[in-house]
PDB file with SEQRES, HELIX, SHEET and CRYST1 records, atoms N, CA, C and O in Angstrom:
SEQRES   1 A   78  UNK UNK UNK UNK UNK UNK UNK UNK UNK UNK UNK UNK UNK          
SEQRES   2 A   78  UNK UNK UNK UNK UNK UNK UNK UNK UNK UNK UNK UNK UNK          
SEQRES   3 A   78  UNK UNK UNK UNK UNK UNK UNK UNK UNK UNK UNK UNK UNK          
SEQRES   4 A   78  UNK UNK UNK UNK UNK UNK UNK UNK UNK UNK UNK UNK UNK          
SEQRES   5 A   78  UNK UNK UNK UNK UNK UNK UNK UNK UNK UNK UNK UNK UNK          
SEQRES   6 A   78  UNK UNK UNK UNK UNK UNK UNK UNK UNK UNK UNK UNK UNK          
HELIX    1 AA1 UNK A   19  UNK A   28  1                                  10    
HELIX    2 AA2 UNK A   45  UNK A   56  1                                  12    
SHEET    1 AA1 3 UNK A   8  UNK A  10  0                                        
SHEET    2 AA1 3 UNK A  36  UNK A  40  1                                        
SHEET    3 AA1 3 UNK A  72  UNK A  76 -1                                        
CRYST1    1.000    1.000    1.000  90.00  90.00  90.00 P 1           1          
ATOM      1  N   UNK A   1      75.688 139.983  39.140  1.00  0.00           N  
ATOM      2  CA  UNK A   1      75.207 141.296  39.552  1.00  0.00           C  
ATOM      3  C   UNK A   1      73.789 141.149  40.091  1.00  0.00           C  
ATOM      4  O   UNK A   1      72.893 140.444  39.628  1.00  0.00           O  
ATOM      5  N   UNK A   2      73.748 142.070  41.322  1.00  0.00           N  
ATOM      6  CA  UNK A   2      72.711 142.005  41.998  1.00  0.00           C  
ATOM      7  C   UNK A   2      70.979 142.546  40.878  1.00  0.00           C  
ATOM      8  O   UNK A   2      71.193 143.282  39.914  1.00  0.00           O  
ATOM      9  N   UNK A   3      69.651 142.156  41.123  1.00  0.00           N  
ATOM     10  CA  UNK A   3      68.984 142.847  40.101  1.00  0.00           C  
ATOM     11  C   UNK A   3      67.878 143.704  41.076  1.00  0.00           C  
ATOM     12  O   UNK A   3      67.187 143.167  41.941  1.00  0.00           O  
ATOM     13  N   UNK A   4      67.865 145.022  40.774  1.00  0.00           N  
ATOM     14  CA  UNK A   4      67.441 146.001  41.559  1.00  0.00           C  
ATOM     15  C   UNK A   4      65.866 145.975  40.682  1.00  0.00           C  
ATOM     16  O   UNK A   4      65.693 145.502  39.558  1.00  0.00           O  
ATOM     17  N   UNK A   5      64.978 146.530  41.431  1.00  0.00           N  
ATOM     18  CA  UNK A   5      63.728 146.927  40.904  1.00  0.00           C  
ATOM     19  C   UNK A   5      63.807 148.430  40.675  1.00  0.00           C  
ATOM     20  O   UNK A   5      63.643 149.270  41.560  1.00  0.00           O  
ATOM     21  N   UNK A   6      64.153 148.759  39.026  1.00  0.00           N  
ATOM     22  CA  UNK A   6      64.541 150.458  38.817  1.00  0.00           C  
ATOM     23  C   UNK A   6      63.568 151.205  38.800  1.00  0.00           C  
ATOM     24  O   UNK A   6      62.797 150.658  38.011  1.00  0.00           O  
ATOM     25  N   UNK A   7      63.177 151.966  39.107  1.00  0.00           N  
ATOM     26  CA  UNK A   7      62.125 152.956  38.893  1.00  0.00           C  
ATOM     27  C   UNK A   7      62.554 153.883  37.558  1.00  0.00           C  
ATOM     28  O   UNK A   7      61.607 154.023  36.785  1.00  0.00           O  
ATOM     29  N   UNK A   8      63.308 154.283  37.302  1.00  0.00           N  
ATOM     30  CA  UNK A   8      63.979 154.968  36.190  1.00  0.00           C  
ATOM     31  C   UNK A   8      65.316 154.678  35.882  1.00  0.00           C  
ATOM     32  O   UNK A   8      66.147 154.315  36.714  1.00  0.00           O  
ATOM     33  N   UNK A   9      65.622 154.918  34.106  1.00  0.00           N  
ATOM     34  CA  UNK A   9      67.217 154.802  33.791  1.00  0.00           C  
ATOM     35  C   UNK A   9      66.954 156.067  33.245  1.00  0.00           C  
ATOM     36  O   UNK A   9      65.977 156.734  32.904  1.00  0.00           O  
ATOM     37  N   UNK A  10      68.675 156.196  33.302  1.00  0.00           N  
ATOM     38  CA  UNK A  10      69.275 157.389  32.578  1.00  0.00           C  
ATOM     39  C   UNK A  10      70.604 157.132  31.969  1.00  0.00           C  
ATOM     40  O   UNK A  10      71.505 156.640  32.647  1.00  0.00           O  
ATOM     41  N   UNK A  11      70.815 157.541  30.333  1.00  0.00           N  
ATOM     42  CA  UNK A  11      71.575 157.132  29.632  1.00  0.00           C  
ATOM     43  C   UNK A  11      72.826 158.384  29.384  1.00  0.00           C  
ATOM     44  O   UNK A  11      72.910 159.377  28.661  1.00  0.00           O  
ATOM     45  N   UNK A  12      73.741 157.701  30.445  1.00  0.00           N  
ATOM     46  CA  UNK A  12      75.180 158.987  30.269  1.00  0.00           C  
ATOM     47  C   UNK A  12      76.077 159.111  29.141  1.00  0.00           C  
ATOM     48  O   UNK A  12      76.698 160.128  28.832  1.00  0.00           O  
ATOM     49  N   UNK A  13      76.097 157.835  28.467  1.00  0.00           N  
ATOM     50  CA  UNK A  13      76.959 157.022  27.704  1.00  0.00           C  
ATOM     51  C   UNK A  13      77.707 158.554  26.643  1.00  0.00           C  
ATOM     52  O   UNK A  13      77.197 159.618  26.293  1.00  0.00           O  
ATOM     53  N   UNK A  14      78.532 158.197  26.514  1.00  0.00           N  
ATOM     54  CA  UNK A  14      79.525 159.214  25.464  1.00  0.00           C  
ATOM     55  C   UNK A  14      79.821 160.598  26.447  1.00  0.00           C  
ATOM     56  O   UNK A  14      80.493 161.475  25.903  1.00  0.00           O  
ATOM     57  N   UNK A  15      79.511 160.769  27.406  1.00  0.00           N  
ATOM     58  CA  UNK A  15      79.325 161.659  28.096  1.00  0.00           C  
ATOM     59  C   UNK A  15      80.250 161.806  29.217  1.00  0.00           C  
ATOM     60  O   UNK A  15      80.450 160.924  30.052  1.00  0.00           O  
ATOM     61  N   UNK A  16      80.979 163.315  29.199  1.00  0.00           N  
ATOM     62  CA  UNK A  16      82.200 163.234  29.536  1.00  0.00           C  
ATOM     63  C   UNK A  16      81.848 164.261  31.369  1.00  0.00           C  
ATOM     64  O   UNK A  16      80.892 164.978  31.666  1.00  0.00           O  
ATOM     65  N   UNK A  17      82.837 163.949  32.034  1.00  0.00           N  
ATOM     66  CA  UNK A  17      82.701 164.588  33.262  1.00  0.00           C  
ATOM     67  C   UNK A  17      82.707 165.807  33.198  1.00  0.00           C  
ATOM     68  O   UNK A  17      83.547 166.315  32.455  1.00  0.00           O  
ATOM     69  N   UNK A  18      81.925 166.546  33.831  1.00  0.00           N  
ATOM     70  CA  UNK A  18      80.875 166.230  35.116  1.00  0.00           C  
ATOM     71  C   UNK A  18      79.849 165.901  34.583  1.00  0.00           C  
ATOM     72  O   UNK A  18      78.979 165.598  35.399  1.00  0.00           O  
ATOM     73  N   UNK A  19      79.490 165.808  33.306  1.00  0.00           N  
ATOM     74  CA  UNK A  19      77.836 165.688  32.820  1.00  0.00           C  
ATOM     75  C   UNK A  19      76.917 164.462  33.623  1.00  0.00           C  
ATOM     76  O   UNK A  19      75.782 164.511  34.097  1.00  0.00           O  
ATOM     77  N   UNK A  20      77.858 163.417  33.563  1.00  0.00           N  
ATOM     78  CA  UNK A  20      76.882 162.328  34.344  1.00  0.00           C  
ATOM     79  C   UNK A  20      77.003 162.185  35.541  1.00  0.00           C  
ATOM     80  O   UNK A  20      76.788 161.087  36.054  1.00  0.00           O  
ATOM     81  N   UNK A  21      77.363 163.226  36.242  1.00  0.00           N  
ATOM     82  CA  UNK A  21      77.113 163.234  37.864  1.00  0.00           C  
ATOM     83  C   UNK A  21      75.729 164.418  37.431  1.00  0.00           C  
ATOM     84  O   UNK A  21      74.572 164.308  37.837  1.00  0.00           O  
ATOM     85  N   UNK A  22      76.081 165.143  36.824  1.00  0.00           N  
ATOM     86  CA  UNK A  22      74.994 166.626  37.277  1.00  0.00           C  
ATOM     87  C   UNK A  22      73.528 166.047  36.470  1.00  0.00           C  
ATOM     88  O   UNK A  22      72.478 166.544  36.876  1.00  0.00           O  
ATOM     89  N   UNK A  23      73.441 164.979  35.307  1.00  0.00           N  
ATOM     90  CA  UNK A  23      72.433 164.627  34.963  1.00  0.00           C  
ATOM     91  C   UNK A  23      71.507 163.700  35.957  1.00  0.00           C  
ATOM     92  O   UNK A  23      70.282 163.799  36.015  1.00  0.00           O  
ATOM     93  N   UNK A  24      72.336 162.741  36.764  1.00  0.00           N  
ATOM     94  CA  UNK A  24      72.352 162.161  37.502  1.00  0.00           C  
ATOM     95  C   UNK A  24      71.309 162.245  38.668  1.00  0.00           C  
ATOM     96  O   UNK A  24      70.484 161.463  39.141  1.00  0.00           O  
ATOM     97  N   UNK A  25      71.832 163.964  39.014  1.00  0.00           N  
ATOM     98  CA  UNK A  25      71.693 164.967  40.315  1.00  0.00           C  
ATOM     99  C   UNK A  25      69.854 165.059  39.717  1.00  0.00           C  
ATOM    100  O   UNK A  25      68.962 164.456  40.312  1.00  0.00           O  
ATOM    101  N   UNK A  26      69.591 165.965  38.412  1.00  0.00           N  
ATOM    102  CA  UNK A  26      68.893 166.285  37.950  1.00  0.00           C  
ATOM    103  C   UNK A  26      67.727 164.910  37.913  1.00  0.00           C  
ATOM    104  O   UNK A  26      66.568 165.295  38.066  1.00  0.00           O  
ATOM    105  N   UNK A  27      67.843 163.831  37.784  1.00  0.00           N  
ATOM    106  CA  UNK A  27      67.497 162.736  37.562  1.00  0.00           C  
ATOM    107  C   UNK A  27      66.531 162.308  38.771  1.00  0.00           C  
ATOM    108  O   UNK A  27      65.312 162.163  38.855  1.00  0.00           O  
ATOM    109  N   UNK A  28      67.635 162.164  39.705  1.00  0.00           N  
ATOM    110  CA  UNK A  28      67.472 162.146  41.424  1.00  0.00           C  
ATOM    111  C   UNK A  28      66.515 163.072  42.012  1.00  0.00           C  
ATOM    112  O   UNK A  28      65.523 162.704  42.642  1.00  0.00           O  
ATOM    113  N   UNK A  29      66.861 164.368  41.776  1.00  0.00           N  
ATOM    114  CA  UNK A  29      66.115 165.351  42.196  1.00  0.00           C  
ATOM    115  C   UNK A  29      64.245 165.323  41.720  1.00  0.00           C  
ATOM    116  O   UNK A  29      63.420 166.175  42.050  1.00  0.00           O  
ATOM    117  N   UNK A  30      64.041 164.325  41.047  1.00  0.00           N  
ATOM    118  CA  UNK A  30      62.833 164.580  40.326  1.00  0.00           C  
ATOM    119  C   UNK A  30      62.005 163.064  41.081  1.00  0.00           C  
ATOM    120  O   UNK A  30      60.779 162.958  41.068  1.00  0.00           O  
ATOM    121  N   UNK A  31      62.688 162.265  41.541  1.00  0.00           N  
ATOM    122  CA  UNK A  31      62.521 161.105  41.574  1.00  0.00           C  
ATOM    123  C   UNK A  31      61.789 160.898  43.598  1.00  0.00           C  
ATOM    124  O   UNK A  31      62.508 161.232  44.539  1.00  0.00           O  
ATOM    125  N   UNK A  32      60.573 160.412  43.785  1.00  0.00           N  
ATOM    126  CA  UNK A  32      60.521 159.737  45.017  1.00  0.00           C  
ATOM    127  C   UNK A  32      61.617 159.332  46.127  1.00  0.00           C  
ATOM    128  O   UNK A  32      62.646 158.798  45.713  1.00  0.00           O  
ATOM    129  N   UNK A  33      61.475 159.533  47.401  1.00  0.00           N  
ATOM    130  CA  UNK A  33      62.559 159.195  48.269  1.00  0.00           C  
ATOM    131  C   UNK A  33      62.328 157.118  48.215  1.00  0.00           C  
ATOM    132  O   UNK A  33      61.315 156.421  48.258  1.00  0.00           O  
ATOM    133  N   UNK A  34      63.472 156.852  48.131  1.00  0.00           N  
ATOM    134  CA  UNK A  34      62.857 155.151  48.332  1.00  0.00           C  
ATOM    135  C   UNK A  34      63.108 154.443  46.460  1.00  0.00           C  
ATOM    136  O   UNK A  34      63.362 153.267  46.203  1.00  0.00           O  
ATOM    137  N   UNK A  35      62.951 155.483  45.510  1.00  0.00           N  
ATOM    138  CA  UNK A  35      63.081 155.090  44.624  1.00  0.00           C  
ATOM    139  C   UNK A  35      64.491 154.645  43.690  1.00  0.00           C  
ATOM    140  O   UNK A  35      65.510 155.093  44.214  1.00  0.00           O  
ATOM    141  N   UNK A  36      64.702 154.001  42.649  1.00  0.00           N  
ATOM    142  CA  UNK A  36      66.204 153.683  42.425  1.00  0.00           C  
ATOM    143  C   UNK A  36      66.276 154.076  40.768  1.00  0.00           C  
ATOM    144  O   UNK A  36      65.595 153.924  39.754  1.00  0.00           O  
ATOM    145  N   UNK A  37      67.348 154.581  41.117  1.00  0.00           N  
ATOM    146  CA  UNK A  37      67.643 155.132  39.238  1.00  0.00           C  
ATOM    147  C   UNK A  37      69.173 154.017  38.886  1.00  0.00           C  
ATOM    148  O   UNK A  37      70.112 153.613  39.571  1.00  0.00           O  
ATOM    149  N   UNK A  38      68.723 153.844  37.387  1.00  0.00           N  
ATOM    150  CA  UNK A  38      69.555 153.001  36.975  1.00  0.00           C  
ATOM    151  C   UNK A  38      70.683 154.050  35.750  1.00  0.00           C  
ATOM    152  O   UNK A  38      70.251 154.677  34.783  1.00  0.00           O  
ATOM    153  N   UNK A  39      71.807 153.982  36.084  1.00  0.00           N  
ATOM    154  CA  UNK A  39      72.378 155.399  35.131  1.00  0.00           C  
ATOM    155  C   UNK A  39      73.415 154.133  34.923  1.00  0.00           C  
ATOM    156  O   UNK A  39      73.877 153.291  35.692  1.00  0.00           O  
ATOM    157  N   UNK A  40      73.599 154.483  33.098  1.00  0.00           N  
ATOM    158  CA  UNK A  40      74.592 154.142  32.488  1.00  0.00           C  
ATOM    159  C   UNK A  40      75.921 154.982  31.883  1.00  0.00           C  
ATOM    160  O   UNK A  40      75.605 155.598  30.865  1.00  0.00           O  
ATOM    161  N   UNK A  41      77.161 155.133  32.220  1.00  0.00           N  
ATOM    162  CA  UNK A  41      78.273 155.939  32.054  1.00  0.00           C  
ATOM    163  C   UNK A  41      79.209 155.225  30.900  1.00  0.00           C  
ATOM    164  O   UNK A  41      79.004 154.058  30.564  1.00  0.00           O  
ATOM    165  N   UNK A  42      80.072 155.888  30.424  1.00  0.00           N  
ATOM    166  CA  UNK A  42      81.213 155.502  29.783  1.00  0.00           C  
ATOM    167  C   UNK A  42      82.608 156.316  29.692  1.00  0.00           C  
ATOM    168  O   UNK A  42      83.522 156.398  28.871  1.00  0.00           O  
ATOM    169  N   UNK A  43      82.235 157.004  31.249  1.00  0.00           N  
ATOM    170  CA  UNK A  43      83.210 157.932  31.680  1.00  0.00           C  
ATOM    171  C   UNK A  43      83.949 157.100  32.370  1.00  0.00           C  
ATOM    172  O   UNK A  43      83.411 156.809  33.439  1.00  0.00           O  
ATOM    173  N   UNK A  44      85.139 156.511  32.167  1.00  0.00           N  
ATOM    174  CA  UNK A  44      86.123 155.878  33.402  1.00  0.00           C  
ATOM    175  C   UNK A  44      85.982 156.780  34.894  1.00  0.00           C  
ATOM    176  O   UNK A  44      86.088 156.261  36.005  1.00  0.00           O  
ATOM    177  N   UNK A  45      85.776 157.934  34.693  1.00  0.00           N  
ATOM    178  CA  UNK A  45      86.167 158.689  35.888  1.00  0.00           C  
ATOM    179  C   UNK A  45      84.687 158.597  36.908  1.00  0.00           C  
ATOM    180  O   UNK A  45      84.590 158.624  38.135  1.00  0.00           O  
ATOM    181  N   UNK A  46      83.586 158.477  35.796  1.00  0.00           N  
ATOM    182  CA  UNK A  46      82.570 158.376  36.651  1.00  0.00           C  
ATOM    183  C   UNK A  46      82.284 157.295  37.633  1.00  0.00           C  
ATOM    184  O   UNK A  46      81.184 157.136  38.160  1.00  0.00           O  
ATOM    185  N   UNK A  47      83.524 156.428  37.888  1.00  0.00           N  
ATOM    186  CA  UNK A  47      83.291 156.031  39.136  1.00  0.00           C  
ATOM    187  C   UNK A  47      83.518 156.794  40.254  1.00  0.00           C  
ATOM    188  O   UNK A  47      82.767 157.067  41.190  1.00  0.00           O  
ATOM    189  N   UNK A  48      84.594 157.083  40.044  1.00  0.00           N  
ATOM    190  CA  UNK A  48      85.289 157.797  41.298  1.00  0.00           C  
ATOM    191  C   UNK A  48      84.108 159.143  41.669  1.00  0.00           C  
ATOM    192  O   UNK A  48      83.881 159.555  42.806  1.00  0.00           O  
ATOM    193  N   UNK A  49      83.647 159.518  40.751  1.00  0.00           N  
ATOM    194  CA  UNK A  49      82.567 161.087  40.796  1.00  0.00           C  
ATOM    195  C   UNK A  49      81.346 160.249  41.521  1.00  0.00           C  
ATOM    196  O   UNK A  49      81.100 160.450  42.710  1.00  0.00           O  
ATOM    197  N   UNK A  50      80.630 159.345  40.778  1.00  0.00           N  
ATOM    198  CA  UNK A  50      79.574 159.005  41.675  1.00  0.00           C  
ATOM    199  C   UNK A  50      79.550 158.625  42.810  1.00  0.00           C  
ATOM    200  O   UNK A  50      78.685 158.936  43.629  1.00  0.00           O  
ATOM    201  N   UNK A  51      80.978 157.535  43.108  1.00  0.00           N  
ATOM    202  CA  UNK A  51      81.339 157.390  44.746  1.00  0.00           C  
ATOM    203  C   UNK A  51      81.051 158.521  45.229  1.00  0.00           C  
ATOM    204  O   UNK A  51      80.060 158.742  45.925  1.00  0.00           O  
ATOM    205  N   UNK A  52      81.955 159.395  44.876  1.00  0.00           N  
ATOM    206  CA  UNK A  52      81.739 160.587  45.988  1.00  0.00           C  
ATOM    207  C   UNK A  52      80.656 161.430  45.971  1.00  0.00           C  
ATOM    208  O   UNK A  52      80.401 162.165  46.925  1.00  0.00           O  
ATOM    209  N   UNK A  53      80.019 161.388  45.003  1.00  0.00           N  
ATOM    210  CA  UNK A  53      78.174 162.388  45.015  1.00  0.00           C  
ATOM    211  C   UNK A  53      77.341 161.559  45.977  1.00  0.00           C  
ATOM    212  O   UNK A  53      76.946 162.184  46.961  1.00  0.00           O  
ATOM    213  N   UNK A  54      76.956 160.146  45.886  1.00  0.00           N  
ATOM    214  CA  UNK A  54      76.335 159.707  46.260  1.00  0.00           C  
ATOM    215  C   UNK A  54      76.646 159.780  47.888  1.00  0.00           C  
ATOM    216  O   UNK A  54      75.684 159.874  48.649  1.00  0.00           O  
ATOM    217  N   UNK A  55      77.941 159.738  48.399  1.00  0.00           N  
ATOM    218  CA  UNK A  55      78.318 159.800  50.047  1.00  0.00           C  
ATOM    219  C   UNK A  55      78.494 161.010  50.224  1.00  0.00           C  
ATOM    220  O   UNK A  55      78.642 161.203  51.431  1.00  0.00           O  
ATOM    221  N   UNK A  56      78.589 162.404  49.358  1.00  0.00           N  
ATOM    222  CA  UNK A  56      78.274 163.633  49.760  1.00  0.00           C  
ATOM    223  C   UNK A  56      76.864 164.351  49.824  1.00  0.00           C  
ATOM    224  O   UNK A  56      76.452 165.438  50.230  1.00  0.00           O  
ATOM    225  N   UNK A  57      76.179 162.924  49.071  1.00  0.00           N  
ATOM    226  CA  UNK A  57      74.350 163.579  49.239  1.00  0.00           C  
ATOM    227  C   UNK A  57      73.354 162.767  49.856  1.00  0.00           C  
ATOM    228  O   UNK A  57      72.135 162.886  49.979  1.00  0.00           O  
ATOM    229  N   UNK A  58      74.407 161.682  50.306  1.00  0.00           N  
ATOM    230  CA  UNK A  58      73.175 161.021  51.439  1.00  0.00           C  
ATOM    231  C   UNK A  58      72.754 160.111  50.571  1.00  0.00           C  
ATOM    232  O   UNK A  58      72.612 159.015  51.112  1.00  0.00           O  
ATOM    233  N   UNK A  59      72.477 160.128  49.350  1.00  0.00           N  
ATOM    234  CA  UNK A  59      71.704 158.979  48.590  1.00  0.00           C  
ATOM    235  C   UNK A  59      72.396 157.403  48.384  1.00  0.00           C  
ATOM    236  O   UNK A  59      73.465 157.437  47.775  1.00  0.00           O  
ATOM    237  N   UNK A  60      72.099 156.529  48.656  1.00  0.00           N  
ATOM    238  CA  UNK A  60      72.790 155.361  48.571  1.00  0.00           C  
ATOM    239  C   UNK A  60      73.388 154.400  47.882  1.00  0.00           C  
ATOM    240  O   UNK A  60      72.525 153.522  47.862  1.00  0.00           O  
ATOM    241  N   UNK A  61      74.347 153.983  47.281  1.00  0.00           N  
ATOM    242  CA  UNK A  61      74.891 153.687  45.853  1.00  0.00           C  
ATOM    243  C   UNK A  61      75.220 152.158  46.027  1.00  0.00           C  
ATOM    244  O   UNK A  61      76.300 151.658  46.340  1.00  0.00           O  
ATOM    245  N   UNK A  62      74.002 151.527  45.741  1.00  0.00           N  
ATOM    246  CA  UNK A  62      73.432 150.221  45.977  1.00  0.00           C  
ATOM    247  C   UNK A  62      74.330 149.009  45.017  1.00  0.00           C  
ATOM    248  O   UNK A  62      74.438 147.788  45.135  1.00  0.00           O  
ATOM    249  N   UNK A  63      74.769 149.784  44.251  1.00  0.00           N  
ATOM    250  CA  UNK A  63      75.626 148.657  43.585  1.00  0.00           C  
ATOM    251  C   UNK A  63      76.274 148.802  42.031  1.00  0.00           C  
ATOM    252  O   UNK A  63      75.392 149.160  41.250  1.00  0.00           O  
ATOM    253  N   UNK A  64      77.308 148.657  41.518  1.00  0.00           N  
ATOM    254  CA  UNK A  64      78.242 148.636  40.559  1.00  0.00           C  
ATOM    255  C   UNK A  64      77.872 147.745  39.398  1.00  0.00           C  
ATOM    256  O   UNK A  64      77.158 146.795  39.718  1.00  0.00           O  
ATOM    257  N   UNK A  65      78.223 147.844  38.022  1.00  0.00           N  
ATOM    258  CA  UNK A  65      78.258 147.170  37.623  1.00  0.00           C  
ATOM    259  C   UNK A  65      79.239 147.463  36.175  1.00  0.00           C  
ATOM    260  O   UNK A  65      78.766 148.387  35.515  1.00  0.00           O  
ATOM    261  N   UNK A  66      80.497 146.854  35.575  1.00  0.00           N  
ATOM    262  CA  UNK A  66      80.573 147.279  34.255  1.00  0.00           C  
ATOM    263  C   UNK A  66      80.780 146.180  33.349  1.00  0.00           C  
ATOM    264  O   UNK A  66      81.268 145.076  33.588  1.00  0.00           O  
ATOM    265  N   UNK A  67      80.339 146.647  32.285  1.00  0.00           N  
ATOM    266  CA  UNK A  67      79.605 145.044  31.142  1.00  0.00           C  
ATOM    267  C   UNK A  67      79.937 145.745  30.145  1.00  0.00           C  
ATOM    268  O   UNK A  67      80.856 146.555  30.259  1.00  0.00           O  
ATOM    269  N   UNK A  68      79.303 145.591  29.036  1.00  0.00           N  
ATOM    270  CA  UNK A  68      79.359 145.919  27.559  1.00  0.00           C  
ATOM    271  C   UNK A  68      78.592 147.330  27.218  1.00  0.00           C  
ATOM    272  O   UNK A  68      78.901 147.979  26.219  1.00  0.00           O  
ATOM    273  N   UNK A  69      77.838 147.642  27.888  1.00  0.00           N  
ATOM    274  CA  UNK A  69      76.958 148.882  28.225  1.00  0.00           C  
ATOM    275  C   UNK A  69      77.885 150.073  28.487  1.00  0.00           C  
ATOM    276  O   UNK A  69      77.932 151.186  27.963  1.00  0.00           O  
ATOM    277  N   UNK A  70      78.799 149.351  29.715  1.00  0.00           N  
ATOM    278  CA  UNK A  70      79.330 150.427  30.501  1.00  0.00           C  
ATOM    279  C   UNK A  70      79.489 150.453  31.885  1.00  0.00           C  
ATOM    280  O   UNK A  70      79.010 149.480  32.468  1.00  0.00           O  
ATOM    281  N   UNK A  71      80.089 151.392  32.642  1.00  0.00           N  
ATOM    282  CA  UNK A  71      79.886 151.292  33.963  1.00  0.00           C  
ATOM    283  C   UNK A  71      78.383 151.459  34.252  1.00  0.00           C  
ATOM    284  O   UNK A  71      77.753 152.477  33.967  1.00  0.00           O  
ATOM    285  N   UNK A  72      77.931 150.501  34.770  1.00  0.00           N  
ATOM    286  CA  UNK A  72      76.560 150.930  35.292  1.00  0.00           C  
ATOM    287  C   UNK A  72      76.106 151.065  37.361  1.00  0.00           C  
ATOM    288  O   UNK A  72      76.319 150.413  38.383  1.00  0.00           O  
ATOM    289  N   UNK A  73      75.618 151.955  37.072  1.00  0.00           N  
ATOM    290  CA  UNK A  73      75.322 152.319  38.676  1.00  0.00           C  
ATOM    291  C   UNK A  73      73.947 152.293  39.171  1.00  0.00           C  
ATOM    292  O   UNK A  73      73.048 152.791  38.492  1.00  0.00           O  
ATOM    293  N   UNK A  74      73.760 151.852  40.090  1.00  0.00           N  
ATOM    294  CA  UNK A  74      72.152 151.617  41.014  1.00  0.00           C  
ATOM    295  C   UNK A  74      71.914 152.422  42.198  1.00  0.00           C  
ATOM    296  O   UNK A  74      72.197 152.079  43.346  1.00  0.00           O  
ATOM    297  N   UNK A  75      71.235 153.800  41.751  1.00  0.00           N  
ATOM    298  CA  UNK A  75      71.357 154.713  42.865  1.00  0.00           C  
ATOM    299  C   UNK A  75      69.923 154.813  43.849  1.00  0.00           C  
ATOM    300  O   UNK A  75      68.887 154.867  43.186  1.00  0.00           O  
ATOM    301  N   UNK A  76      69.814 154.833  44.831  1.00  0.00           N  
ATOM    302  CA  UNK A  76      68.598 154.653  45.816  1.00  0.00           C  
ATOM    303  C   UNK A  76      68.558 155.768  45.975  1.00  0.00           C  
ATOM    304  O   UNK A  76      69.671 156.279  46.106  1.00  0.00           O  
ATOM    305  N   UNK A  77      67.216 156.836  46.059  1.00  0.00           N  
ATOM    306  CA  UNK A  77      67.145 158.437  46.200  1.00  0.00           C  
ATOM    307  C   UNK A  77      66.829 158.220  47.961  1.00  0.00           C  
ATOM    308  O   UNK A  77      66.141 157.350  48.496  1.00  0.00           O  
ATOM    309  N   UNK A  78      67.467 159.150  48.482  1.00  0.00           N  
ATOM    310  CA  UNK A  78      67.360 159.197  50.275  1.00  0.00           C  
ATOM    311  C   UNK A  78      66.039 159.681  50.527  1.00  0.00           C  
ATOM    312  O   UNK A  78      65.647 159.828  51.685  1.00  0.00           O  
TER     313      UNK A  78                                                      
END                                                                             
């Protein structure tokens, strides 16, 4: 797995859909354009949800990852 320079994490874990797309949103929204949030899920579904937030909001979804943590995601704010 690629290693991103995070500016912030956010911990979704136990957390069932939609919560870790809309925490996500909330996360993003607070954050520098250019900057990268590191969000950890344990929603199976939150792949499929962040695919599609991230290509319905422009922000760039730099890379995947799932380990022992969880699905983990590397989001770039637009």
């Amino acid at each position: 797995m690629t290693e991103f320079n995070v500016d912030q994490e956010l911990d979704c874990k136990g957390l069932n859909c939609p919560l870790p797309v809309i925490k996500t949103k909330k996360a993003i929204d607070a954050m520098e354009s250019g900057q990268i949030l590191k969000m950890v899920a344990t929603d199976p579904g939150s792949k499929n949800d962040i695919s599609a937030w991230t290509s319905r909001t422009g922000h760039e979804l730099l890379g995947t990852d799932e380990n022992d943590e969880g699905f983990v995601y590397f989001i770039k704010k637009k």
